[in-house]
MARLUMNU-669071 format. One line per 4 residues: number of its first residue (from 1); their letters; for each residue x, y, z of N, C-alpha, C. Coordinates in nm, 3 decimals, decimal comma. Atoms other than C-alpha are relative to their C-alpha. Layout:
N
NUM = a = X:Y:Z:X:Y:Z:X:Y:Z | ...
//
This chain:
274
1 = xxxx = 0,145:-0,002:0,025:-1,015:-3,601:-4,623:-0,070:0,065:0,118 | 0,085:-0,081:-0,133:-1,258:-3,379:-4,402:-0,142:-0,095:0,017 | 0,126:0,058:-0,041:-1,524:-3,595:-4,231:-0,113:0,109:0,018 | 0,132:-0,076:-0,050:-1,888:-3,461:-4,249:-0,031:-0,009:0,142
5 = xxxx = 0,020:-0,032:-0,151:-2,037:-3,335:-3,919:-0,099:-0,182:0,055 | 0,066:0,141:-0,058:-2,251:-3,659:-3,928:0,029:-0,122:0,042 | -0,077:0,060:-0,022:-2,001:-3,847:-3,914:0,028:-0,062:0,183 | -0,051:0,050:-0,107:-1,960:-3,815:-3,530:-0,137:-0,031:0,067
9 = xxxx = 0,149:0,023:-0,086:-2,352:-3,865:-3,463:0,008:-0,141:0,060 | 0,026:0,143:-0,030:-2,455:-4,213:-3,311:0,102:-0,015:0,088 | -0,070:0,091:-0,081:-2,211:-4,300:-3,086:0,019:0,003:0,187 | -0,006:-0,047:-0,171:-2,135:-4,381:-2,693:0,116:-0,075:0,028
13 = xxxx = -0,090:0,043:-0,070:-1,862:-4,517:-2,475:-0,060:-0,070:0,142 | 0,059:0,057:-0,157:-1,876:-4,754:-2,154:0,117:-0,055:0,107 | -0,053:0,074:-0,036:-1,554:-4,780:-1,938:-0,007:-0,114:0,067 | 0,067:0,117:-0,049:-1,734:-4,984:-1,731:0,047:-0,159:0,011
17 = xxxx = -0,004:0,144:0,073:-1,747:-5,250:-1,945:0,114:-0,030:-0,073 | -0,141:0,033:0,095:-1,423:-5,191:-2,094:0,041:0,027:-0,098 | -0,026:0,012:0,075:-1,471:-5,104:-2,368:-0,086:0,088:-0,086 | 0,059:-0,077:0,060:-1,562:-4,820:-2,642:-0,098:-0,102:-0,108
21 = xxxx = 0,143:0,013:0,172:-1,911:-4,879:-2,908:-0,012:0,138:-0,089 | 0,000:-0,119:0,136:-1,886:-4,676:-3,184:-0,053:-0,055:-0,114 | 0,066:0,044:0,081:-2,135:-4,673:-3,425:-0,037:0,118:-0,052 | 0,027:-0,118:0,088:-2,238:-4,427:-3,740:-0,143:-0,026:0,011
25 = xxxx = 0,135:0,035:0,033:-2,618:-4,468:-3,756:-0,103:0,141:-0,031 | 0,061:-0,134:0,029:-2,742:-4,112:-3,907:-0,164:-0,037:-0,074 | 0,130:0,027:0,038:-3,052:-4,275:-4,065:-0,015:0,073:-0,120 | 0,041:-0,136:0,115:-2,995:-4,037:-4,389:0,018:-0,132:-0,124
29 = xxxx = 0,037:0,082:0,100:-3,006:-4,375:-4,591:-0,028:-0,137:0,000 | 0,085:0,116:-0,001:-3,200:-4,682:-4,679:0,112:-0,091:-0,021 | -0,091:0,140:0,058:-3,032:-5,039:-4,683:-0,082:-0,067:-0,111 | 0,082:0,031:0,117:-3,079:-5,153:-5,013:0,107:-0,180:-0,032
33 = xxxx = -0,042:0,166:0,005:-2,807:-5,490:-4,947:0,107:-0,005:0,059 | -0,086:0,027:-0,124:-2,621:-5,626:-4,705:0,099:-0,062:-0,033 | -0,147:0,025:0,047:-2,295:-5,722:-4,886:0,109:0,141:-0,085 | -0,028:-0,129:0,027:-2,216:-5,336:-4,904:0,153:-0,006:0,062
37 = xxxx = -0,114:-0,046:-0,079:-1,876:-5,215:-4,829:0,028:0,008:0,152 | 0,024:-0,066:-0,108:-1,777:-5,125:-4,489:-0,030:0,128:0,032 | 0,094:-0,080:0,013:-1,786:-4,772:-4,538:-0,138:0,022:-0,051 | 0,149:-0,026:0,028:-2,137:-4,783:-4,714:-0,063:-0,083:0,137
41 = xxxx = 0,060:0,021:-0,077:-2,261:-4,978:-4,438:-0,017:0,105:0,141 | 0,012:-0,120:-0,064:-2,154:-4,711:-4,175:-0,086:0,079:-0,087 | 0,077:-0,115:0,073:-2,288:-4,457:-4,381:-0,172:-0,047:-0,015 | 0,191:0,061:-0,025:-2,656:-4,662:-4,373:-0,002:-0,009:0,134
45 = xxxx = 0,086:-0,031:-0,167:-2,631:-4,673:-3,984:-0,008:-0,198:0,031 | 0,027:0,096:-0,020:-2,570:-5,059:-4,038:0,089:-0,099:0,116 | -0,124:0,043:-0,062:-2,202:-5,136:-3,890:-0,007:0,075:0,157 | 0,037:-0,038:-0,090:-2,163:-5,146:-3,539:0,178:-0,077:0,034
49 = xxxx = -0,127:0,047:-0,095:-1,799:-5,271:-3,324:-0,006:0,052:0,090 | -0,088:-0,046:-0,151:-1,659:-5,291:-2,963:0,103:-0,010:-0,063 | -0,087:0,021:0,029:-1,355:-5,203:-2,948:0,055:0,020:0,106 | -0,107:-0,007:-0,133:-1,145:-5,307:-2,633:0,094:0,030:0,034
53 = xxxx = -0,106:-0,028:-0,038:-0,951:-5,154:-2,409:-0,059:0,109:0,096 | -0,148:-0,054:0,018:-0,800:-4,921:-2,304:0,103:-0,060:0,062 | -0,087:0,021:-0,036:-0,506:-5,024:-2,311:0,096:0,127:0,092 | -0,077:-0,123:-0,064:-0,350:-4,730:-2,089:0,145:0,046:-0,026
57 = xxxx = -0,153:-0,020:0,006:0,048:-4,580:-2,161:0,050:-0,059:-0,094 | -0,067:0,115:0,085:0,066:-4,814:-2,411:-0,055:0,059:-0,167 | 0,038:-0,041:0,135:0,066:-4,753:-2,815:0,064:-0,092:-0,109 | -0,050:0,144:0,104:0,101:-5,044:-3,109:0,086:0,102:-0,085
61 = xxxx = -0,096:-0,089:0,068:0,441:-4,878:-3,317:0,042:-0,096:-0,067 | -0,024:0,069:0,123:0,527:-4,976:-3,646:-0,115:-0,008:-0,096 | 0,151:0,160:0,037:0,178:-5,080:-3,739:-0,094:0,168:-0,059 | 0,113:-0,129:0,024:0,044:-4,667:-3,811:0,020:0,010:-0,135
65 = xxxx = 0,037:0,001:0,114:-0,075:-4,653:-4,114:-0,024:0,202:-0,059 | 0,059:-0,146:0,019:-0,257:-4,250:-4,085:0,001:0,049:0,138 | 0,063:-0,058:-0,100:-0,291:-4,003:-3,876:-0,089:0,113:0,002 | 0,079:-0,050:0,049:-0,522:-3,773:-3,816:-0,067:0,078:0,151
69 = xxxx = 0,029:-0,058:-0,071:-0,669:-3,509:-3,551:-0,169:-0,040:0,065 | 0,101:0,038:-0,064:-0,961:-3,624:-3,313:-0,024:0,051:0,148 | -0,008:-0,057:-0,106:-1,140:-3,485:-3,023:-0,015:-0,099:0,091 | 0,013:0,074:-0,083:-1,188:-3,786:-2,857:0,058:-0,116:-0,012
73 = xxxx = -0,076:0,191:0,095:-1,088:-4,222:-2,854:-0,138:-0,014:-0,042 | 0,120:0,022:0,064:-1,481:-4,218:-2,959:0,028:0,011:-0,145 | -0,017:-0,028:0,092:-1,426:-4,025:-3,232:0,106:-0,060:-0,107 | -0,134:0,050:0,054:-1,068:-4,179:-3,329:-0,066:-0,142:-0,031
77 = xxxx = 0,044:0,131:-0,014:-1,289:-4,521:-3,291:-0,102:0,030:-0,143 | 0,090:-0,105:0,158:-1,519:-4,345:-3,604:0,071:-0,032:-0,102 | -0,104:-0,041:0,127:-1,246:-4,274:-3,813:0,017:-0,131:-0,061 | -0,041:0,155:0,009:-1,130:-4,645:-3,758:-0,103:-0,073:-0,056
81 = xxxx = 0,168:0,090:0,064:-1,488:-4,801:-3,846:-0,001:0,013:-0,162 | 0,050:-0,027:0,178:-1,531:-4,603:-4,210:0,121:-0,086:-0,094 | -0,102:0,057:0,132:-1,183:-4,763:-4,360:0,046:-0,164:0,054 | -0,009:0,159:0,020:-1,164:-5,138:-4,411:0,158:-0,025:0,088
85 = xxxx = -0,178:0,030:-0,040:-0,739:-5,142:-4,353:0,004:0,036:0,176 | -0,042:-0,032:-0,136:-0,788:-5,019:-3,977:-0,016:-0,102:0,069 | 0,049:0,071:-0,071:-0,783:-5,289:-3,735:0,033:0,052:0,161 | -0,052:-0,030:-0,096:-0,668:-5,098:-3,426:-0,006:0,147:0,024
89 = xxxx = -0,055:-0,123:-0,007:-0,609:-4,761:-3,323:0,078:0,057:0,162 | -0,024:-0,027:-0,150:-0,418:-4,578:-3,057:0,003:0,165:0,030 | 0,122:-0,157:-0,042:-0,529:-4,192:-2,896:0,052:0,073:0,078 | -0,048:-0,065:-0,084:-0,369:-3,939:-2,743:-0,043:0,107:0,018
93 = xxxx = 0,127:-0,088:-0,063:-0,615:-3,746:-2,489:0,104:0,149:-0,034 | -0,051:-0,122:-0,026:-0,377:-3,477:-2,416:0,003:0,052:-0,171 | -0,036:-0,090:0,110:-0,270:-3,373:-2,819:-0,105:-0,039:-0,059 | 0,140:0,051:0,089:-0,594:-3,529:-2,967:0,063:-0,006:-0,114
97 = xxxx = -0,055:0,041:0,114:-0,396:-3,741:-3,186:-0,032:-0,141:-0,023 | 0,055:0,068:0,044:-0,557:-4,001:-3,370:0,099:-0,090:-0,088 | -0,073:0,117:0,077:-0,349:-4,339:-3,505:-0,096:-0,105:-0,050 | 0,078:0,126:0,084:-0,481:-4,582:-3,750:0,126:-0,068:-0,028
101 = xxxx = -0,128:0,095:0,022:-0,280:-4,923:-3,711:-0,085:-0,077:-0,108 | 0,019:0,073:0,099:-0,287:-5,164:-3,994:-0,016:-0,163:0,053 | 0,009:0,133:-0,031:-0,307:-5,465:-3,785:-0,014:0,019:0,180 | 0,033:-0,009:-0,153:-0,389:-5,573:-3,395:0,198:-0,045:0,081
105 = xxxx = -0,151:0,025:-0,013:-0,046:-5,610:-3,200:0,017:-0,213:0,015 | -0,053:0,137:0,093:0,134:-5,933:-3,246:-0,010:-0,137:0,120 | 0,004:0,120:-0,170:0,105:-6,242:-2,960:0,117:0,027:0,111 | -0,093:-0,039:-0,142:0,423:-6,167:-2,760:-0,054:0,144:0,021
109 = xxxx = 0,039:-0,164:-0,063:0,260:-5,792:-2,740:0,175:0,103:-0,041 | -0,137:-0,065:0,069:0,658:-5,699:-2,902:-0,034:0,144:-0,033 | 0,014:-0,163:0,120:0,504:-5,410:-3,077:-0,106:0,091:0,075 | 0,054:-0,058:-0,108:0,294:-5,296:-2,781:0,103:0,099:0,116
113 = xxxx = -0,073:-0,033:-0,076:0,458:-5,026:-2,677:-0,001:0,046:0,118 | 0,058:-0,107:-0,087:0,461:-4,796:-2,318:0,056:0,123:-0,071 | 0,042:-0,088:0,077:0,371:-4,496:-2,444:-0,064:0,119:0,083 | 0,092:-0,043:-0,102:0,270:-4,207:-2,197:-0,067:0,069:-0,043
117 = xxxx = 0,105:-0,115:0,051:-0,049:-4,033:-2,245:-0,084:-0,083:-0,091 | 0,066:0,025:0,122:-0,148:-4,275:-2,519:-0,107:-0,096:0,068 | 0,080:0,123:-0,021:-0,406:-4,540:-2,519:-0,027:-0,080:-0,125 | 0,056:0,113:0,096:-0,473:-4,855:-2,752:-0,128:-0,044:0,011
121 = xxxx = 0,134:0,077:0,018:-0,796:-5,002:-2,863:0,018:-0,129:-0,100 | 0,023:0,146:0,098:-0,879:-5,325:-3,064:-0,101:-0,068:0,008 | 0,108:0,033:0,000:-1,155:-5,535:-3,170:0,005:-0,160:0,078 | -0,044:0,163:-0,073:-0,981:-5,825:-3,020:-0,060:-0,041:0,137
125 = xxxx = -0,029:-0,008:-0,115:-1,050:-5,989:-2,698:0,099:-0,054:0,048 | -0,160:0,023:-0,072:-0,759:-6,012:-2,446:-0,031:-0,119:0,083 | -0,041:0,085:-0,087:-0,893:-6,290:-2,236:0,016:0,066:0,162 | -0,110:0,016:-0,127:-0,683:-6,248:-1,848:0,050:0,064:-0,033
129 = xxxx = -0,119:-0,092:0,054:-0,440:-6,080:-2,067:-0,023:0,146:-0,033 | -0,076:-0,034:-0,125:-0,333:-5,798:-2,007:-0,051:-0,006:0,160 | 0,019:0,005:-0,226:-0,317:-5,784:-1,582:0,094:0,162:-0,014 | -0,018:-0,123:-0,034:-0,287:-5,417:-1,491:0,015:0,001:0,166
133 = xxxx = -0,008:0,044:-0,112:-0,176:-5,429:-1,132:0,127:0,099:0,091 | -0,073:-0,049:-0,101:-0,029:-5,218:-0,834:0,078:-0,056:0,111 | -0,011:0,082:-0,115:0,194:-5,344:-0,585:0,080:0,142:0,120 | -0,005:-0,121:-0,070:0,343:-5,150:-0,264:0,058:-0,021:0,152
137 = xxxx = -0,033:0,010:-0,125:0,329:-5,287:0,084:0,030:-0,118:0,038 | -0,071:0,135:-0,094:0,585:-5,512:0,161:-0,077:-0,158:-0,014 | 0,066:0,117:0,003:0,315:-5,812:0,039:0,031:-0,020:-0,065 | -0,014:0,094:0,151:0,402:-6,048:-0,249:-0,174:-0,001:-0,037
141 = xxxx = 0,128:0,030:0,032:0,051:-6,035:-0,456:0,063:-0,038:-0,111 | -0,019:0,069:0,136:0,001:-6,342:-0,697:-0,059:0,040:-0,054 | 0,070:-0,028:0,100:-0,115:-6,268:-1,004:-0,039:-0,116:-0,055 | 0,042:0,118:0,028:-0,190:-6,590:-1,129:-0,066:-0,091:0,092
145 = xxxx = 0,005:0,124:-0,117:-0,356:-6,901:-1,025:0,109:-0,096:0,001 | -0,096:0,128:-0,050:-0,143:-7,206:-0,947:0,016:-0,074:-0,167 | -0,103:0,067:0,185:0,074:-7,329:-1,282:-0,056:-0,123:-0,018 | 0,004:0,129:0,069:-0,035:-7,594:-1,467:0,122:-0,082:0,004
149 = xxxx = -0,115:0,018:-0,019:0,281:-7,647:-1,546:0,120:0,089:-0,004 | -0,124:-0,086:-0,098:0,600:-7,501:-1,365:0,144:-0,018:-0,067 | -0,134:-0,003:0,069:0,898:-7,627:-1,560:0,016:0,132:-0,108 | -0,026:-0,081:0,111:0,870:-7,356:-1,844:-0,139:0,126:-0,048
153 = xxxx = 0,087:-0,127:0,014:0,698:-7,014:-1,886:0,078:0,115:-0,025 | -0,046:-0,153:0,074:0,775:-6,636:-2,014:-0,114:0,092:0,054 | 0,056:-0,053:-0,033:0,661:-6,348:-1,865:0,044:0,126:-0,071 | 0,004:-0,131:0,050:0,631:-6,013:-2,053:-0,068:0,104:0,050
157 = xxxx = 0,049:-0,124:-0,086:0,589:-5,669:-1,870:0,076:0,107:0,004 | -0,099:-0,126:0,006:0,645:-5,336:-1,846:-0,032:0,074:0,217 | -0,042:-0,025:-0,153:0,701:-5,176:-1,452:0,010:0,180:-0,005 | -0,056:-0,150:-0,036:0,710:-4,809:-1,359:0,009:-0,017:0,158
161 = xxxx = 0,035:-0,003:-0,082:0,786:-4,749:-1,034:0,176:0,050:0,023 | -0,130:-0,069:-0,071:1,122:-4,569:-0,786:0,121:-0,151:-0,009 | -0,091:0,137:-0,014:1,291:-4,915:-0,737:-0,024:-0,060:0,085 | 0,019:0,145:-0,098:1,309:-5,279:-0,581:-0,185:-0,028:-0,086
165 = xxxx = 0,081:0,091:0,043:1,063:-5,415:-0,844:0,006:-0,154:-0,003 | -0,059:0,123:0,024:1,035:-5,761:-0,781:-0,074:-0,097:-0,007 | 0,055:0,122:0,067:0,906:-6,096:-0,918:0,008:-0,126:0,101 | -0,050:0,096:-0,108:0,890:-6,391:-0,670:-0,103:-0,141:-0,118
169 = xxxx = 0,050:0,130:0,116:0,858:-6,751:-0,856:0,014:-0,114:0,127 | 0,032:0,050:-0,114:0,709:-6,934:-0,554:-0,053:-0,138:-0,002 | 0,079:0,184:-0,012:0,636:-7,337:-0,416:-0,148:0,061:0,058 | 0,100:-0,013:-0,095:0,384:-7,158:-0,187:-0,029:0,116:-0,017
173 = xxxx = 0,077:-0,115:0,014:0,129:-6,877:-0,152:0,050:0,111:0,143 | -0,075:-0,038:-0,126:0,355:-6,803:0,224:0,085:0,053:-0,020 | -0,107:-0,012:0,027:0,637:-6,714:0,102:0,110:-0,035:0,092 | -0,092:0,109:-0,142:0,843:-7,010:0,307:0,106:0,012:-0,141
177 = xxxx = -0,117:0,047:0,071:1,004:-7,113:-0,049:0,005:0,082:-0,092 | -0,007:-0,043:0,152:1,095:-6,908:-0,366:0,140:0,091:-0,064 | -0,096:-0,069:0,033:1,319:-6,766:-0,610:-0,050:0,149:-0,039 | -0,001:-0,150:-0,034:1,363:-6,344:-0,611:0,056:0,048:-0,104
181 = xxxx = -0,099:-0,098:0,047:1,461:-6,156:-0,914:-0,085:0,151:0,065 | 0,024:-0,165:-0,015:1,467:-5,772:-0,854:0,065:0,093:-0,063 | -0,108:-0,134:0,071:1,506:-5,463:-1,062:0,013:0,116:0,077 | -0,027:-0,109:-0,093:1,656:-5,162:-0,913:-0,051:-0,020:0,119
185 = xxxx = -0,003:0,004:-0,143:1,743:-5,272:-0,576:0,139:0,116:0,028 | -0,085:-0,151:-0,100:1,963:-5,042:-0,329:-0,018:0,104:-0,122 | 0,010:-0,139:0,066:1,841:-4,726:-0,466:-0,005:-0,002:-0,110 | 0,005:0,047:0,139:1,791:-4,851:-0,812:0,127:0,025:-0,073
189 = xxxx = -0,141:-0,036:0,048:2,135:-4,908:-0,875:0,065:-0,188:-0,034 | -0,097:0,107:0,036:2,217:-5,278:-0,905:-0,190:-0,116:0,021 | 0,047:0,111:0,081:1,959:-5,598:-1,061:0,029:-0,139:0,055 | -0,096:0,075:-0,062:2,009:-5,895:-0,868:-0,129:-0,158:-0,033
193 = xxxx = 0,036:0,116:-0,023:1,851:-6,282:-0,882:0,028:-0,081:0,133 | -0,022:0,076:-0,179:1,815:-6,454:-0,493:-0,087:-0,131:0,004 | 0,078:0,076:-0,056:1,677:-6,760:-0,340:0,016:0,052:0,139 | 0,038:-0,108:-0,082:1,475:-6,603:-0,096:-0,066:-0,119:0,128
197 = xxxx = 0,090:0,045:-0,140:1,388:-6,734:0,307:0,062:-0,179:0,004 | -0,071:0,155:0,023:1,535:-7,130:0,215:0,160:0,054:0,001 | -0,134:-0,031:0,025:1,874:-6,969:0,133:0,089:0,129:0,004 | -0,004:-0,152:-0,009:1,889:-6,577:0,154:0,134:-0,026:-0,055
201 = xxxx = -0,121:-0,032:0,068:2,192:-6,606:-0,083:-0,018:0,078:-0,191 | 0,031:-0,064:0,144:2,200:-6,379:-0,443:0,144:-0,092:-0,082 | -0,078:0,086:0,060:2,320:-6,591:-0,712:0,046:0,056:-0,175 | -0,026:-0,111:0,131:2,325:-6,309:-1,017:-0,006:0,106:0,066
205 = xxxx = -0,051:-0,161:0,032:2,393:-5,946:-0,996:0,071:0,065:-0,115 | -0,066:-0,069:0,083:2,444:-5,673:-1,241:-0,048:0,134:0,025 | -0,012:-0,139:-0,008:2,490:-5,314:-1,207:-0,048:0,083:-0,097 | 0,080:-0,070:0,141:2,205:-5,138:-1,386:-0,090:0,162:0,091
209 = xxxx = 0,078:-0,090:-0,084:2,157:-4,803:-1,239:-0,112:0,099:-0,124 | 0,101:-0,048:0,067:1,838:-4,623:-1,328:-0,074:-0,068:-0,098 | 0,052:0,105:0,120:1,700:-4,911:-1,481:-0,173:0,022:0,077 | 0,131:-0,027:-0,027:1,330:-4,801:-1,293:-0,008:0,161:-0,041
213 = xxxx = 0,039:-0,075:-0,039:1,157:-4,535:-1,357:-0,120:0,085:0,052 | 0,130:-0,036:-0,055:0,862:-4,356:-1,174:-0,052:0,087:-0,129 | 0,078:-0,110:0,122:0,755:-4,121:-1,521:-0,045:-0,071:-0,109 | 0,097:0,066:0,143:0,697:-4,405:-1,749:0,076:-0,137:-0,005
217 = xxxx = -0,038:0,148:-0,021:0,671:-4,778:-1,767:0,163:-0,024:-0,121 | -0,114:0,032:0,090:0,989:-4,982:-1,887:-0,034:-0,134:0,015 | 0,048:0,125:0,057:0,943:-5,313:-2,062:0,103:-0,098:0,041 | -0,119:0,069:-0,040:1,132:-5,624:-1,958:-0,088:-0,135:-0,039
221 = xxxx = 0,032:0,149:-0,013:1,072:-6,038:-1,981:0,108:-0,089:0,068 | -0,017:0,067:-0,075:1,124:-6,272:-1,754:0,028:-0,151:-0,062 | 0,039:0,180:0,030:1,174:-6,701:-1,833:0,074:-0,062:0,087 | -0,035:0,090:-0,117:1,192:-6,978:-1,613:0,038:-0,135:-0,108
225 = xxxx = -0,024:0,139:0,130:1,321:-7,326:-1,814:0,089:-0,055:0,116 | -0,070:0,102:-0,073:1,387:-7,621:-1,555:0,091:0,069:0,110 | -0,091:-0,035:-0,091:1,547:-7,436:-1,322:0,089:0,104:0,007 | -0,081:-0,123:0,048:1,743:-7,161:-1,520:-0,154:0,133:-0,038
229 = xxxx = 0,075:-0,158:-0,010:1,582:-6,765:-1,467:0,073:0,087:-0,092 | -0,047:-0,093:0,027:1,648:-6,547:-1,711:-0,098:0,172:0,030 | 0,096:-0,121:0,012:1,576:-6,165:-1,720:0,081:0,095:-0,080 | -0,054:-0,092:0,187:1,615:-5,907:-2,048:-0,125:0,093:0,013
233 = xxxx = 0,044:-0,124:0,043:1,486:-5,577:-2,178:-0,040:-0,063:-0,050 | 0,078:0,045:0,145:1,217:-5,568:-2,363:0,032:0,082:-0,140 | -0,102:-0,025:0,121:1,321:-5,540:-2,726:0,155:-0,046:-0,035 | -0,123:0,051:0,032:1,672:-5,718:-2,675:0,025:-0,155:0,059
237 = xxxx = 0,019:0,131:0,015:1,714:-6,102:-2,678:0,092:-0,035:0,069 | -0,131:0,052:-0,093:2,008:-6,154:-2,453:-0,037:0,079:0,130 | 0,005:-0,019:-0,156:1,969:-6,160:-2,093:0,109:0,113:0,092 | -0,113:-0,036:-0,092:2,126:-5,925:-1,838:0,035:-0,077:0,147
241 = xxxx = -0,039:0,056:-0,105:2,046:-6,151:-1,594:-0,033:-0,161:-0,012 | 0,008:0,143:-0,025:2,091:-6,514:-1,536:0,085:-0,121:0,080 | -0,089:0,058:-0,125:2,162:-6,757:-1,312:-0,084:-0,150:-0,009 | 0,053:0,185:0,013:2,057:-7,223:-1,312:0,012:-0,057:0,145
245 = xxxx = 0,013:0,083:-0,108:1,966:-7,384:-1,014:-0,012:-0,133:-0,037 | 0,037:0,156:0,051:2,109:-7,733:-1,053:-0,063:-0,047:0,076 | 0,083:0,050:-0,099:1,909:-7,838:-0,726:-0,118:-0,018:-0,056 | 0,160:-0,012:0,055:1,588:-7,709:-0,840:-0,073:-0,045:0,096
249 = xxxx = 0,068:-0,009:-0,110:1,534:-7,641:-0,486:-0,144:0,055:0,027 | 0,118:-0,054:-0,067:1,230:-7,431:-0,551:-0,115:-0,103:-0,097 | 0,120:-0,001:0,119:0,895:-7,575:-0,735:-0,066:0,094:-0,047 | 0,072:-0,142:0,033:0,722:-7,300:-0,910:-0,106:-0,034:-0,051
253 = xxxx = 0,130:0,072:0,009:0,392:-7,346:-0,849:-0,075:0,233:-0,030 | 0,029:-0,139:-0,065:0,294:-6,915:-0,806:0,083:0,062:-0,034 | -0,117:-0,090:0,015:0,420:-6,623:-0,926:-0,079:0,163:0,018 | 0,070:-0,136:-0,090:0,369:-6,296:-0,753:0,117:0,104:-0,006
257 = xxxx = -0,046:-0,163:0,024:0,506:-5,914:-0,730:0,007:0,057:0,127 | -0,039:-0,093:-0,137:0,626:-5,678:-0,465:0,056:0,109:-0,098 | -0,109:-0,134:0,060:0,798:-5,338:-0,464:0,019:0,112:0,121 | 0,045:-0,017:-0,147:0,850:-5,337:-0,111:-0,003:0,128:0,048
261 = xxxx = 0,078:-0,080:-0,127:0,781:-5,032:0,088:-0,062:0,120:-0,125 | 0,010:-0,126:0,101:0,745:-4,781:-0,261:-0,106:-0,076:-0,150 | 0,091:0,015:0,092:0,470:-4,836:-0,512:0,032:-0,040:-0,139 | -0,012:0,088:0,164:0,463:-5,011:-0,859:-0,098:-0,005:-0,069
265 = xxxx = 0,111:0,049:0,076:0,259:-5,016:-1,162:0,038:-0,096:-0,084 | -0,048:0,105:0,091:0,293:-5,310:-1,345:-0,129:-0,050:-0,069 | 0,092:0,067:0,135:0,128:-5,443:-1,693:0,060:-0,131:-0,062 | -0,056:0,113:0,027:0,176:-5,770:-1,783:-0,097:-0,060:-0,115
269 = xxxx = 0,071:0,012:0,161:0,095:-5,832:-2,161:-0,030:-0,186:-0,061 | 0,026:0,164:0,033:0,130:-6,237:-2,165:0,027:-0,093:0,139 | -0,078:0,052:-0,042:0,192:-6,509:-1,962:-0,016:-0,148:-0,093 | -0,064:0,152:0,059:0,330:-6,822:-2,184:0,020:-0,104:0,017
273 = xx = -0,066:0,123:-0,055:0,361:-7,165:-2,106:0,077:-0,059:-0,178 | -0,070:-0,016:0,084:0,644:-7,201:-2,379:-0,014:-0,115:-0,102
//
């Protein structure tokens, strides 16, 4: 279908705030009742949505319904407004390629993919959720506040970065006590689980070379349960790494990020108390 030119009138954007407004409001017709379609209401200048985000690198897959050529995520946010079935869309600046998803992505964020170049929108709000976050110099930065509760949580994220991404599941904001997984340590060649500064001993290892990479995030999840750490790809349900502390020397009160001396982008799509 070829959209009329009026089609792209009325509208603005505000990263700002987070978040695209896209609205049709051409004024070329009277409201005559307000239990109109959704397209007829666009088309009166009546319908209005935010639609949050951007989600950055990231693109909901499975879920595209159409596609369709757009010069902008304004415009792609247009397209999305006139047809009832869109609840989402995702936008790619560089090919000005326009996705209409059929639904918003799913609570674990499963179907949220990284995606480079793309961006997601939705009418949803995220809450806290996602945490978009750099790490770099040798500091552990928490991302959270202090756990409710510490026996049981899931962390879902995706990581770009050279190697020595790593997760610290901490008693303290010092880092006196905690447990250490890390992906691509020595030269991003081997995956390891430690209790770190109480014990400096590694209690998992597995040999996963090129499991980072600096050109585009890679998805992974984390879970803590009483004392046992696992860690898995995202998209595959069996752990590559795991290791049970019958002590349950650390409390995990804090959970924070490094990627010591070499830079990290990390997106973190949930955090779960299970």
């Amino acid at each position: 279908m070829k959209y009329p030119n009026w089609w792209l009138h009325g509208y603005d954007y505000d990263y700002d705030y987070g978040y695209v407004y896209a609205a049709v409001a051409s004024g070329r017709f009277n409201i005559q009742c307000q239990n109109d379609s959704r397209t007829d209401q666009i088309r009166k200048g009546t319908q209005h949505t935010f639609y949050h985000g951007p989600i950055r690198d990231h693109a909901l897959r499975g879920k595209v319904y159409r596609s369709a050529t757009a010069r902008s995520e304004v415009t792609c946010a247009v397209f999305c407004l006139q047809e009832d079935a869109c609840k989402s869309f995702n936008y790619c600046e560089d090919d000005k390629v326009c996705e209409l998803n059929s639904t918003v992505y799913a609570r674990d964020k499963s179907d949220l993919q990284p995606s480079n170049g793309w961006m997601y929108f939705d009418e949803e709000y995220h809450g806290e959720c996602p945490v978009d976050v750099v790490s770099g110099d040798q500091v552990y930065k928490f991302i959270y506040p202090r756990l409710q509760s510490s026996d049981v949580f899931r962390l879902d994220f995706s990581v770009k970065g050279s190697r020595d991404a790593s997760i610290t599941l901490s008693e303290f904001t010092n880092e006196i006590s905690y447990y250490l997984a890390v992906l691509g340590a020595w030269s991003n060649e081997w995956s390891v689980i430690q209790c770190a500064k109480i014990c400096q001993q590694r209690y998992a290892e597995q040999h996963t070379p090129g499991i980072m990479s600096e050109l585009e995030y890679r998805r992974f999840w984390l879970t803590y349960d009483h004392g046992t750490i696992k860690v898995g790809k995202g998209g595959e349900v069996t752990p590559f790494l795991e290791w049970h502390d019958e002590t349950r020397r650390v409390t995990v009160n804090y959970i924070g990020i490094g990627s010591y001396d070499k830079p990290a982008n990390w997106f973190f799509y949930t955090f779960c108390a299970e």
